[in-house]
N, C-alpha and C positions, 0 to 999 in steps of 0.2 A: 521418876514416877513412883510411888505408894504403891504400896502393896494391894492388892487388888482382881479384881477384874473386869474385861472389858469383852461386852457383846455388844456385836453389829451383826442386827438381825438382819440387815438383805444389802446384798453389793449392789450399790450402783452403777450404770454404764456397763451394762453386761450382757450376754444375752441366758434372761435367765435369773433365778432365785438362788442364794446363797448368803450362807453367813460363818461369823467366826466369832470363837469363842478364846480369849486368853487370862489364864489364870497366872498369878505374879506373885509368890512369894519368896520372902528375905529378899527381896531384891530382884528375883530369877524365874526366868519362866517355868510355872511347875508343871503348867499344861495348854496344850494350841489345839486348837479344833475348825480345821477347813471345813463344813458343812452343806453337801449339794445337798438342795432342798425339795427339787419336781423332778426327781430324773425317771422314776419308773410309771411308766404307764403301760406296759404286756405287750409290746409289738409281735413281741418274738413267741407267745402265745397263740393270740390271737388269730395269724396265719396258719398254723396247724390245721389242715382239712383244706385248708382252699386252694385253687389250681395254682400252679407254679408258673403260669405266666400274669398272674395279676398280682404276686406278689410282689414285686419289684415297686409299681403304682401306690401298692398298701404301704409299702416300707418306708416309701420316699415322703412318708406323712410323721415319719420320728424326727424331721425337723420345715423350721418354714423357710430359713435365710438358705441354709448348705443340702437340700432334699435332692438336688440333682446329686449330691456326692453318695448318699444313701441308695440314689434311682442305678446308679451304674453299678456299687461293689454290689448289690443285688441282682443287677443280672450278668455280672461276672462271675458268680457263685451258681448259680442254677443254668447258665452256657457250658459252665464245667463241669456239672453233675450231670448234663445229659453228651458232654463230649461234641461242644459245640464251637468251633472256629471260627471266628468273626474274619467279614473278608477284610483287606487293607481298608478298603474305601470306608466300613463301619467304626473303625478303629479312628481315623483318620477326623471324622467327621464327631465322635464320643472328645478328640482331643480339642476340637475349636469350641465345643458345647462349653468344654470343661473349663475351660481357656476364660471363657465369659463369665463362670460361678466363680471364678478366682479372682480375678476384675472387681467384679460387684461386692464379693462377701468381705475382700481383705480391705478396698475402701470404706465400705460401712464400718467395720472398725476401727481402720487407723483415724477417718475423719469425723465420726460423732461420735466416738467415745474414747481415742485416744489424743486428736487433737484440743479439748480443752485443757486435759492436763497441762501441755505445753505451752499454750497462752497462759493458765492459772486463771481460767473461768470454769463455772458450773458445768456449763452444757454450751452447745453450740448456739441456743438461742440467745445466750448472751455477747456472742460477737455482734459489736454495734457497724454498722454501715461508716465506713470512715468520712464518706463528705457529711455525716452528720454531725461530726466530732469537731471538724473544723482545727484550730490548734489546741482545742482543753481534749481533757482527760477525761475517761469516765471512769465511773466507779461501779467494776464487774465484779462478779466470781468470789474468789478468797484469797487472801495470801498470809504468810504465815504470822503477820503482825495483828490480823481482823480477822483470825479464822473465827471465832465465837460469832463476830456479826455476819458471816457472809460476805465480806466487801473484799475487793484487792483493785489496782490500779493495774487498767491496760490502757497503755498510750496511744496515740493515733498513728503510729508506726507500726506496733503489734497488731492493732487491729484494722489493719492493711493490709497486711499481710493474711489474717485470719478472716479476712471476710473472703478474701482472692483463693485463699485452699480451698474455704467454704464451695466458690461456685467450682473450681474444680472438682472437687469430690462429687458433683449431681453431675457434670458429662462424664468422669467415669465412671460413675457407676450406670449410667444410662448405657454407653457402650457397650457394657459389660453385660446388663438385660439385654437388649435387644442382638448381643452375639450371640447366646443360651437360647433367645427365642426362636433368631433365625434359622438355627441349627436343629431346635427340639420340640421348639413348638410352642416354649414357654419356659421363662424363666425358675418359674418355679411350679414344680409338681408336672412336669414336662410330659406331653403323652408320646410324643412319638418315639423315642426308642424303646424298643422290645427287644424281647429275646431274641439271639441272631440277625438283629440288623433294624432298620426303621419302617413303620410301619408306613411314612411318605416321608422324600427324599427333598431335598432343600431347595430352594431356587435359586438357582448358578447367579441370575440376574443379578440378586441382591449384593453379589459379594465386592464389585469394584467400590460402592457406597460403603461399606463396612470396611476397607482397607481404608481409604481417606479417611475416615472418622478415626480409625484408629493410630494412623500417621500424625494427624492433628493434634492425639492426647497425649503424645510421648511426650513434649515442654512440660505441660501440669505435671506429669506423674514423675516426672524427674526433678520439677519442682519439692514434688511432696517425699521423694526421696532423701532431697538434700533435706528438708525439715524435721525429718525424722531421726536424718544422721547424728544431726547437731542436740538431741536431748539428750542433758545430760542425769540422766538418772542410772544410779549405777545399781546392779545387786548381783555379788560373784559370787557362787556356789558351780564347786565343780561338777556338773550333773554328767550323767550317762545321757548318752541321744539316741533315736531311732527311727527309721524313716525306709520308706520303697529308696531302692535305687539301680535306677534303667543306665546301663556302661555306654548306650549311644545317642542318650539326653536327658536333659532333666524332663523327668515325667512323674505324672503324679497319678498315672492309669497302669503302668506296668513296670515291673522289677523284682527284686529278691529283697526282702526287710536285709538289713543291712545295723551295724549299733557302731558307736566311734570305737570299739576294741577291735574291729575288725573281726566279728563274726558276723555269719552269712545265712542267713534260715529261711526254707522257701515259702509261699504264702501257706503249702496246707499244712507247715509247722509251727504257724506263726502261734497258734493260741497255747502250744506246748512249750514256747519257747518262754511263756508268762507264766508268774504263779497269780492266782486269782488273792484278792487281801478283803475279807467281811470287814469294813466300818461300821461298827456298830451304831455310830449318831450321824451319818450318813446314806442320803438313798443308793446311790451311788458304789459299787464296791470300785476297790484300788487294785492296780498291779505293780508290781516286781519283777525281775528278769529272775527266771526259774531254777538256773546256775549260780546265782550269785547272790539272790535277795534285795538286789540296789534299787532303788529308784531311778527312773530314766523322763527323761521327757521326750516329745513325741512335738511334730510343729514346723513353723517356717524356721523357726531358730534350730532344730537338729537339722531339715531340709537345707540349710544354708553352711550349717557348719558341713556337713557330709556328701552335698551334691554341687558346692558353689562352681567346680572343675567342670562342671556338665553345661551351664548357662549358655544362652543360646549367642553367637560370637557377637553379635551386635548390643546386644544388654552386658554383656560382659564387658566390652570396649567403655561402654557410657557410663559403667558404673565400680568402672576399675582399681579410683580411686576410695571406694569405700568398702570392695571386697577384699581389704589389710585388713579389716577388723573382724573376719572373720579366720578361721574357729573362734566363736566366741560363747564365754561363759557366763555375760550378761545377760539376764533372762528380760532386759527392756530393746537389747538389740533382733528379742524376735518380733517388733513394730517394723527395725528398718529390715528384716528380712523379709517378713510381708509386702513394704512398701516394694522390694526389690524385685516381689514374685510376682508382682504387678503387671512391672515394666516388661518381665518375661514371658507372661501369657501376650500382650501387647504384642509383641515382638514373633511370637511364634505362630500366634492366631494371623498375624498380619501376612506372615510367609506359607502358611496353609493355603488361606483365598487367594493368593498372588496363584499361585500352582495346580493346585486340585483340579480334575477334571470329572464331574459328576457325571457318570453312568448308570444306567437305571440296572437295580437288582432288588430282590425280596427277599426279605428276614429270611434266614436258615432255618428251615423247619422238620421235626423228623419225627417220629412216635415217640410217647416218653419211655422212658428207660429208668429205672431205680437205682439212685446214685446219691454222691455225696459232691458237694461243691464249696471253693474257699474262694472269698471273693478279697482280696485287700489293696486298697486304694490310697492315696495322700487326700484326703476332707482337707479343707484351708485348715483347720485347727489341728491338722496329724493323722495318721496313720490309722484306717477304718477297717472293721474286720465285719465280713457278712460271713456266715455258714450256714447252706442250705441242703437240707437232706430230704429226696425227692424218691415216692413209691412210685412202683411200677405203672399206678394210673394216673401217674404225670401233677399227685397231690404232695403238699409241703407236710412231712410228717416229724422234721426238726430244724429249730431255725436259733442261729444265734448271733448277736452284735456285740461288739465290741468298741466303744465310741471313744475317740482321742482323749477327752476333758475327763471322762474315769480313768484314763490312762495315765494323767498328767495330775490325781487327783492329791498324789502323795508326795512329789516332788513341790508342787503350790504351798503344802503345808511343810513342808520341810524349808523352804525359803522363805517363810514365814514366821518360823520356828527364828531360822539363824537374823534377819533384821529384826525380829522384835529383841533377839538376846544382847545384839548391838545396839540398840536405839532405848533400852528404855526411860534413858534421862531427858529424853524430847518429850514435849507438852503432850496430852492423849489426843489432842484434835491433831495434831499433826501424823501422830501414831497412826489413827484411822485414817487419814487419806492416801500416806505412803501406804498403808495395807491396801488399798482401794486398787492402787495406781501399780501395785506388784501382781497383784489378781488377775486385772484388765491386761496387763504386758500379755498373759496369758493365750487372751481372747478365747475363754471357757465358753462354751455354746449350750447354754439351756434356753426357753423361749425368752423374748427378751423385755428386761426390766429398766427400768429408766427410775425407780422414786429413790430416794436420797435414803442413806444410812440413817438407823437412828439407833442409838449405844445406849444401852441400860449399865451405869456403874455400878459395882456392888464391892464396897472397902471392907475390908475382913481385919 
């Protein structure tokens, strides 16, 4: 490639607006710019003044796909400001909720936005129905001979296979809603749990229906596990990880942050343990570990490298042979980490409703009390930090988040940094869709965007 530069004003297949900027002289990258583009909007403002039990409701509106992951470290944070104990069965019940937003959020991205990668079409509405196909060929997507027109060949074998993940992907993700529904009330923007517990309690009836459904979907998603295993797309940088970790399961609601050097920081240290990074051409600020200045990533891939020991014995048996590839430094094996975490909530939601016994009890409720709360959770995209600081009349008078995708915002550009320093003798259309497809490995959570890249070149 020519000296130059190359901007792509909005990632596609993302959730959310972003872009990147690389500038190329003598040869060498002289400058990369990861670019989040809508990330502030004052959440953590705007609740100041308002009672601390409707804050949790407000908060759960900072996103639309992962808002139950927002609705819980929110009221993990203001339970703990006013020193508030959730019973087993609240706990219990937050885990199958959770179970179901991990379901639905990690299929929506492995299957319509990281599945065409792997066929090498646009989007999913280009997978053709195979009895349409008959024994010709169509002509989908892009590949690296017709990236300019748009075209690439998928055979009536690939698109067999790619229509068949397709209908898997909508039962689970439908399982996946209506486990979060059954539980909360609703998939998304959930009313019933509150503070100290729910405000009405689930129906036992439901749950023998909700175990067979979820028995059913273990084939597909162990299907889409092996699909996932098998991509080959490499990118090795040795990153730092970071991630909860519960010593008597993998859980994604309770633990002590944890990083692969083997430090242990508890949740109300977690935002000391970071140093905050100003990007100036981004909305977005970045972190570092506070010690050291490194870049870390945050995810089902640190989840995976640092909790795979924990998996629940039945996911672990079925998925044995692909957890050798784990500790892993590939940032495209946090798809099959996802795909993996799948099959775990599957598996654990499924052992929940087999056992549970629902007895009636009401939210824990006490007079407010003026306190400080740390709420820190695993979001499907990583490690979520709520801080909520509550006056004596039960008002939110400081509130602070901390979201995985600005966590993971430096490490994205730094492994961008190092593929563009290796690749830059590959065609520019190529360049931009590996940048696409390294991005996406991600799965950065801003609202979500679906329109195609478009690169303004400017030769210097």
């Amino acid at each position: 490639m020519h000296d130059g530069e190359i901007t792509i004003d909005s990632i596609s297949k993302i959730e959310g607006t972003a872009g990147l900027r690389v500038v190329v002289k003598n040869g060498q990258v002289a400058d990369l710019k990861f670019i989040i583009k809508d990330y502030r909007r004052f959440y953590t403002e705007a609740v100041i003044g308002k009672p601390m039990l409707a804050t949790p409701s407000f908060v759960s509106r900072i996103c639309g796909t992962c808002s139950l992951a927002h609705l819980f470290c929110a009221l993990e944070a203001i339970e703990k400001s006013q020193d508030i104990e959730n019973s087993e069965q609240t706990m219990l019940l937050r885990r199958l909720a959770y179970d179901g937003l991990m379901i639905r959020d990690h299929a929506l991205h492995l299957y319509f936005f990281v599945l065409p990668d792997i066929l090498g079409v646009d989007s999913i509405l280009d997978i053709p129905d195979p009895a349409e196909l008959g024994s010709n060929r169509a002509e989908l997507g892009y590949d690296q001979a017709k990236l300019s027109s748009g075209q690439a060949r998928l055979g009536s074998s690939q698109a067999k296979l790619g229509h068949q993940l397709l209908e898997d992907s909508f039962v689970i993700k439908k399982i996946g809603s209506d486990l979060s529904t059954a539980i909360a009330g609703a998939a998304i923007h959930a009313l019933l749990p509150t503070v100290g517990g729910f405000l009405r309690l689930p129906d036992q009836a439901q749950f023998p229906d909700l175990v067979r459904r979820l028995e059913e979907i273990r084939e597909p998603v162990l299907r889409g596990i092996e699909t996932f295993a098998k991509m080959e797309d490499r990118l090795l940088r040795n990153s730092d990880y970071l991630c909860l970790r519960n010593e008597s399961r993998y859980d994604f609601l309770e633990g002590e942050v944890v990083n692969n050097t083997g430090k242990r920081v508890s949740e109300e240290e977690f935002d000391h343990f970071l140093k905050k990074v100003i990007i100036p051409y981004s909305q977005a600020e970045g972190y570092v570990f506070s010690d050291t200045h490194e870049d870390y990533l945050v995810g089902a891939l640190a989840r995976m490298n640092l909790n795979a020991d924990l998996l629940n014995a039945r996911t672990k048996k079925d998925v044995k042979k692909y957890l050798s590839l784990f500790p892993s430094h590939n940032i495209y094996h946090n798809n099959l980490a996802q795909a993996i975490e799948i099959l775990q909530c599957v598996d654990e939601a499924a052992e929940i409703l087999k056992t549970i016994k629902i007895v009636e009890e009401k939210p824990i409720t006490r007079p407010p009390q003026g306190g400080v709360g740390v709420g820190v959770i695993e979001a499907p995209r990583g490690t979520l930090y709520h801080l909520a600081e509550v006056d004596n009349e039960g008002m939110i008078s400081r509130y602070d988040v901390i979201v995985p995708t600005a966590q993971n915002q430096i490490n994205i550009e730094n492994d961008l940094k190092k593929y563009f320093s290796e690749n830059l003798n590959k065609d520019r259309e190529i360049l931009r869709l590996e940048a696409e497809k390294i991005i996406r490995a991600y799965d950065p959570c801003m609202s979500c965007a679906t329109n195609f890249l478009k690169i303004d070149w400017r030769e210097e």
